[in-house]
N, C-alpha and C positions, 0 to 999 in steps of 0.2 A: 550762238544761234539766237537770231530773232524770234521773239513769241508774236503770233501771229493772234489777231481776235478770235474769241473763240474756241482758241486750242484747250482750254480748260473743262469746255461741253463736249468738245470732240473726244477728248479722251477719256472723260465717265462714262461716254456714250460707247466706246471702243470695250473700257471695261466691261461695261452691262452685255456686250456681246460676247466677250470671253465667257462670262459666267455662263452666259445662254448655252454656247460650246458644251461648258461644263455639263449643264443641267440637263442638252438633251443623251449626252454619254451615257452618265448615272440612268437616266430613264431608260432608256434602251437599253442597258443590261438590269436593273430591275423586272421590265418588261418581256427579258427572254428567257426569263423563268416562270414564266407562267403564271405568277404572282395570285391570277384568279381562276375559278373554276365553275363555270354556273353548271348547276343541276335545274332537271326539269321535272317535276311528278305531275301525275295526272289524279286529281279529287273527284272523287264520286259521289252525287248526293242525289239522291232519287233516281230519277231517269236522268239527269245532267252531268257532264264530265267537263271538269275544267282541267285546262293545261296551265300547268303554273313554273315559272323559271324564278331561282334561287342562288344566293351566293354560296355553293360549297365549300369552296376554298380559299380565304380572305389570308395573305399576308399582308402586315403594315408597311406605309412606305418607308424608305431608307431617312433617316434623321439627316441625312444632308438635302433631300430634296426638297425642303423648305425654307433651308437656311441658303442654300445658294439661289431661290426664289427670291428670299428675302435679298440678297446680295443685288441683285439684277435688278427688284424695285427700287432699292434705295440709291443706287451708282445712276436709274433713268431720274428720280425727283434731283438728287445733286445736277445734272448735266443740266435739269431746267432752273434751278438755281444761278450754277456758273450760267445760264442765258439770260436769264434776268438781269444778273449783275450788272454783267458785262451791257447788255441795252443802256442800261442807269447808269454807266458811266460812258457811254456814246453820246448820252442825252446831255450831256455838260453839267454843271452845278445849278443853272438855274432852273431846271425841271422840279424840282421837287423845292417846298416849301423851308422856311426857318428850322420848323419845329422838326422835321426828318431827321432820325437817326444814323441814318446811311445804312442802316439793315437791309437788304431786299433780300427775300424767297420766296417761292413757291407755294402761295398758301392751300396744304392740303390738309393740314391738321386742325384736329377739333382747337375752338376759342378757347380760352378759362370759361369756368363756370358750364359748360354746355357739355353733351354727350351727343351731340350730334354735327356731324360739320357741315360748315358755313355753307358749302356749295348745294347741301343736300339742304336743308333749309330753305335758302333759295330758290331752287329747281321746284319742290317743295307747293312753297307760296306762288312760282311762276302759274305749274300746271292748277292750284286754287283759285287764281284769278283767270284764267283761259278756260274755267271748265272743265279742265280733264279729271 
C-alpha cells in the first residue's frame, strides 16, 4: 500500500479522536454518579438575608481523566508536527538555509532559560505596543 501525504497527521489526528471517544465515556459515567452536590443556606445578619450555594459533596476526578486529556493533547501537537514536516519536505531542499538541521516542530514549548513561552511573550509585547 501506498503512503499517501499526510497520512502520518491523519492518523495522530484519528488517534486524538479515539482518545476523545475514550475521554467523553469515562466522563459520562464519572458524571452519572453525581460526583457533586451543591447545598444552599441562607445567612442572617441584621435585617439581611443572603442566599449562599456550596460545594457539599466534592468527589475527585478519576486519575485517567487527565492522562487520557493528556493523550489527546499530545497525539493533536504530533499531528501538527507530522504537518509541518511533511510541508518542509513538499518545500524541496532549497527552502531552508545551509545551517538547518532538518528538525521541524511545532514550537509550543518554553525556550531554554525562559518560564514563559515564545508565543505568550509575543502576543505579550504585541497587545504593549497596540495599547491594550
Amino acid at each position: 500500500m501506498t503512503r499517501r501525504r499526510m497520512d502520518s497527521a491523519r492518523e495522530k489526528l484519528k488517534r486524538a479522536n479515539l482518545h476523545l471517544g475514550s475521554l467523553s465515556r469515562v466522563v459520562r459515567r464519572f458524571a452519572a454518579h453525581d460526583p457533586y452536590r451543591i447545598g444552599f443556606r441562607v445567612i442572617r445578619e441584621d435585617d439581611k438575608r443572603y442566599a449562599t450555594a456550596f460545594v457539599d459533596v466534592w468527589n475527585p476526578l478519576p486519575a485517567s481523566i487527565p492522562l487520557i486529556a493528556g493523550d489527546i493533547c499530545n497525539n493533536l501537537r504530533l499531528a501538527l508536527d507530522h504537518l509541518l514536516r511533511q510541508c518542509w519536505l513538499d518545500a524541496g531542499p532549497g527552502f531552508a538555509g545551509p545551517g538547518f538541521d532538518k528538525r521541524v516542530s511545532f514550537p509550543i514549548v518554553n525556550p531554554p532559560n525562559s518560564s514563559t513561552p515564545r508565543s505568550v511573550r509575543r502576543s505579550a509585547a504585541c497587545r504593549a505596543r497596540s495599547g491594550h
